[in-house]
C-alpha positions in Angstrom: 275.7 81.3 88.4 275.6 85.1 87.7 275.6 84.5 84.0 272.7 81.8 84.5 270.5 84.1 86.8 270.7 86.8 84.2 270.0 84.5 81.1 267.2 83.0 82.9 265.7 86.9 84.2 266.1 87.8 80.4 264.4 84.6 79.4 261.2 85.8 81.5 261.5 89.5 80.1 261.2 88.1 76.5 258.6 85.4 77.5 256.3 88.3 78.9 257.1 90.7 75.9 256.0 87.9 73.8 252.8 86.8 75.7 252.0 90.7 75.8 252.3 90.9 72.1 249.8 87.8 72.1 247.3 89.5 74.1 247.3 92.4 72.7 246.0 90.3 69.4 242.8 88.4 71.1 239.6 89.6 70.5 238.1 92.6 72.9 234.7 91.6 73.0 235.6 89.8 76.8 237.5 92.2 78.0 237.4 91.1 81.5 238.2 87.5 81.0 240.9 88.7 79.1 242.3 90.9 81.7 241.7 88.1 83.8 244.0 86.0 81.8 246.5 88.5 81.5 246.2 88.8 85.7 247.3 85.0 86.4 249.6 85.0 83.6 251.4 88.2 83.5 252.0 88.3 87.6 255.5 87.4 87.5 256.8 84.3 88.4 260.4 82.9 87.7 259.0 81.3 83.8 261.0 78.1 84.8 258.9 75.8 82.2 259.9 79.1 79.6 263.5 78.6 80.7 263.0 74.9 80.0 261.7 75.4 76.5 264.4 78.4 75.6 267.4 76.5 76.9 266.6 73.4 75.2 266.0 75.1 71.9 269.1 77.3 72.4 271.1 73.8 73.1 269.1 72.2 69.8 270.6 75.2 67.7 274.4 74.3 68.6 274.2 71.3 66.5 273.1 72.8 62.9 274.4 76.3 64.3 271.4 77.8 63.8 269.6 80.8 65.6 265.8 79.4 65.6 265.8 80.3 69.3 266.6 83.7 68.4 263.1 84.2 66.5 259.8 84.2 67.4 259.5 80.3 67.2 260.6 79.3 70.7 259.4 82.4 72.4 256.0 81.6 71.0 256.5 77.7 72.6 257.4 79.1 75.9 254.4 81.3 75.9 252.1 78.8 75.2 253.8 76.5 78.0 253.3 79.3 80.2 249.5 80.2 79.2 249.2 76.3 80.1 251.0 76.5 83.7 249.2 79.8 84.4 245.4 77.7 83.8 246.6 75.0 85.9 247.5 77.2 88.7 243.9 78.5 88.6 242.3 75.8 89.0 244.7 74.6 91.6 243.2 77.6 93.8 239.7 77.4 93.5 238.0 76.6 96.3 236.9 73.2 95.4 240.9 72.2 94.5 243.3 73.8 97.2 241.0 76.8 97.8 244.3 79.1 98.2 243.7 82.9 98.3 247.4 84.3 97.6 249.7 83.3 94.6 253.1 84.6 94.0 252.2 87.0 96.6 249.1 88.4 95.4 245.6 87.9 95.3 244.5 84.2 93.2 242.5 85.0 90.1 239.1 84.0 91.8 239.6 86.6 94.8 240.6 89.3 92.6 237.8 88.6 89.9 235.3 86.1 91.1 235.4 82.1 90.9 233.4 82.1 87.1 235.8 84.4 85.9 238.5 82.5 87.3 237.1 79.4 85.6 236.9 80.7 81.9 240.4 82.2 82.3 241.6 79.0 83.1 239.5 77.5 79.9 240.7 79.9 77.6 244.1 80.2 78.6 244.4 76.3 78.2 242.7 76.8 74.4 244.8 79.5 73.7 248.5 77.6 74.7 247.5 75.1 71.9 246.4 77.7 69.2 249.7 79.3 69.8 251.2 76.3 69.2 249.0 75.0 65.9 249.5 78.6 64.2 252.1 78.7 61.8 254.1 81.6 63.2 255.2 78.8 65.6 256.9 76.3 63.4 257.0 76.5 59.2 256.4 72.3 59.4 253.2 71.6 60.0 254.7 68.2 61.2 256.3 70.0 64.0 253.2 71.9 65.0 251.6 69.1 65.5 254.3 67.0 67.7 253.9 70.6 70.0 250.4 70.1 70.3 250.6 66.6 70.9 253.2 66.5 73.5 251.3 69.5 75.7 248.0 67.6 75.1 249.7 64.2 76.6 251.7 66.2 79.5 248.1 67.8 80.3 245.6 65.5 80.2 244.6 62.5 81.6 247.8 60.8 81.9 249.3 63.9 83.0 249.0 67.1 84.7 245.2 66.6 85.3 245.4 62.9 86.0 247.9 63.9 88.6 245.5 66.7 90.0 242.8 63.8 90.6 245.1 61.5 92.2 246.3 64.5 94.3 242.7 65.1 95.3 242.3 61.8 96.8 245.3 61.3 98.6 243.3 63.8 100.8 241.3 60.7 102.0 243.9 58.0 101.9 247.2 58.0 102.7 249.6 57.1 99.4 252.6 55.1 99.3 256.2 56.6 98.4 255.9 54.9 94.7 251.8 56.0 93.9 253.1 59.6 95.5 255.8 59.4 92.8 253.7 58.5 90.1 251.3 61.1 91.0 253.8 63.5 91.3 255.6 63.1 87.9 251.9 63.4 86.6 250.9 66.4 88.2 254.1 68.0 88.1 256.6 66.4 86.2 254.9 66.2 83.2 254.8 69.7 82.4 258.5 70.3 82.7 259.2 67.2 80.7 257.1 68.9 78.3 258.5 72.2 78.5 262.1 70.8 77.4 260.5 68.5 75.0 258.8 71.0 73.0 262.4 73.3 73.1 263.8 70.4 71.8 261.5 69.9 69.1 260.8 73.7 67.7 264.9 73.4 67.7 264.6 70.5 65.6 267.2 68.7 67.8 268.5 65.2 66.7 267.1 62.7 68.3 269.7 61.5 70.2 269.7 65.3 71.5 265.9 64.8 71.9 266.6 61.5 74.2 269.0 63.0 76.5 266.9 66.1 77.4 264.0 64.0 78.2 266.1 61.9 80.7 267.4 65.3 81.7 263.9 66.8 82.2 262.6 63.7 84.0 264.9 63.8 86.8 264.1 67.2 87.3 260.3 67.0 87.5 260.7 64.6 90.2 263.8 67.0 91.7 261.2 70.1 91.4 258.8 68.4 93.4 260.9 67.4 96.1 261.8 70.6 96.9 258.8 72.0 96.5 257.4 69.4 99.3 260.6 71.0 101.0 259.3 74.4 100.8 255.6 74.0 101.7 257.1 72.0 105.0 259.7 74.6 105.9 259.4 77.7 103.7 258.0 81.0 104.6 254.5 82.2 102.9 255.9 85.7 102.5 258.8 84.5 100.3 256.7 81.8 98.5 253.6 84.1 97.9 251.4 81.8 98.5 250.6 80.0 101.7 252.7 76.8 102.6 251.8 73.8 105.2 248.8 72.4 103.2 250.2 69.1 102.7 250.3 68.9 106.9 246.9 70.4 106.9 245.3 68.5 104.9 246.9 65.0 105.6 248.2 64.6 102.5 251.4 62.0 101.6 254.1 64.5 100.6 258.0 63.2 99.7 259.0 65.1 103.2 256.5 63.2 105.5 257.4 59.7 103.7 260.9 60.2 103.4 261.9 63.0 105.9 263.3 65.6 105.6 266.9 64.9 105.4 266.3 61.8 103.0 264.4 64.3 101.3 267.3 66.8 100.4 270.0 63.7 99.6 267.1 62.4 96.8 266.7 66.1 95.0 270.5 66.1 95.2 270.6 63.2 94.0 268.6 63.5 91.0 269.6 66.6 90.0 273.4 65.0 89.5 271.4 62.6 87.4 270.0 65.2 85.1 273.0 66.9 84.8 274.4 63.9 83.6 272.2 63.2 81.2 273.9 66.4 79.6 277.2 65.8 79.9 278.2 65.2 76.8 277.2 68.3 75.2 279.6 70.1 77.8 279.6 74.1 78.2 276.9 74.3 75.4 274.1 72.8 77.8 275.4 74.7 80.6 272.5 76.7 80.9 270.4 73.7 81.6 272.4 72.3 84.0 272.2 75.6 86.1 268.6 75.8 85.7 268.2 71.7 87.5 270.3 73.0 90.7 268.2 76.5 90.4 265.4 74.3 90.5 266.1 72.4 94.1 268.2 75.8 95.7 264.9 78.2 95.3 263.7 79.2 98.3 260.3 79.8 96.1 
């Protein structure tokens, strides 16, 4: 685990280096949305989705024993998954979504700038993950560029992330079962992370029977990532999450914990996590990293 917690802390460094180096290239004549984008994206945070996209490219390169993780390529993919993940978190804060003031510990974007500001960083940083991903320096084959773009437009749209986001929204008036709490889940949240490892996979050039296997993997640990994250917001602490926790309760909102309980809860990210690390299995030590990172994902305690 020691190995794994120091690949993953390095991941993050080089993730950050790289979305520093794309920032530093955007045009000055915003300058505060821009240091508004840097702000939500740049405030730390453990770059799981990065990790995703990193270790699935790494795992792609055993096969042809190439290095294209090594090179900007991958970096670039995780940056752009990142700018994505920071936009979505956002909008999740604004007032009219889950009107939170804190993130990971510090003030959200639209309490440290103001709620317009807040608004266009989240535009632009959404814009600017898929021009990372459609310039060249990402991937040589145009072909591939545009399977990136396509899978983060699918995982973040309507029949993803901001689908989920809706249906999220109006489970605040009606109470969901556990299957439409699922589906809204692996929408919302799921989505994203299956992306993540997709598009690792993909600027790896995996085969596609490499390709198949992380997406099962992935899948099961979307759904694993949300349980515990219902886990957190119904027993976590706010200082250790950095943000505040209970707002499911609050707001009356169906959650995997209040369906299932709490112990039910635990067995099922358990559970699914065994089930992506299976999916893995037979690349052995080389996917090792990924494997960590799905029991990292249901052990955090933020």
């Amino acid at each position: 685990m020691t190995d794994f917690t120091a690949q993953l802390a390095t991941d993050a460094d080089q993730c950050a280096d790289m979305l520093d180096m794309i920032f530093n290239a955007q045009s000055m004549q915003a300058p505060r949305l821009v240091d508004a984008m840097r702000y939500a994206v740049l405030n730390g945070g453990k770059r799981m989705r990065a990790g995703l996209v990193l270790g699935a490219a790494r795992l792609a390169a055993t096969e042809s024993d190439a290095s294209t993780y090594i090179d900007s390529r991958a970096l670039r993919v995780a940056a752009a998954l990142e700018c994505l993940h920071a936009y979505s978190l956002i909008h999740d804060d604004l007032p009219a979504m889950d009107d939170a003031d804190t993130r990971r510990g510090k003030s959200s974007c639209h309490i440290a700038y103001d709620e317009a500001t807040a608004i266009l960083a989240g535009d632009a940083l959404q814009t600017l993950a898929f021009e990372i991903l459609a310039d060249d320096a990402t991937h040589p084959d145009p072909a591939v560029r545009v399977a990136l773009v396509t899978t983060l437009a699918r995982a973040s749209g309507l029949a993803g992330m901001a689908g989920g986001q809706m249906l999220d929204l109006q489970a605040e008036t009606r109470t969901l079962t556990l299957a439409e709490t699922e589906q809204m889940q692996m929408m919302k949240t799921g989505a994203l992370i299956v992306c993540a490892a997709s598009c690792g996979a993909l600027v790896g050039e995996a085969s596609s029977t490499l390709v198949n296997a992380i997406v099962a993997y992935a899948d099961k640990l979307g759904l694993a990532f949300q349980i515990a994250d219902d886990l957190l917001d119904y027993d976590g602490d706010s200082d250790g999450m950095g943000k505040p926790v209970g707002q499911d309760a609050i707001k009356g909102k169906a959650s995997f914990v209040t369906l299932m309980g709490v112990a039910k809860a635990k067995t099922e990210a358990t559970s699914l996590v065994d089930n992506a690390q299976m999916a893995l299995a037979p690349w052995q030590d080389a996917a090792a990293y990924l494997r960590a990172l799905a029991g990292f994902a249901v052990a955090r305690r933020s």
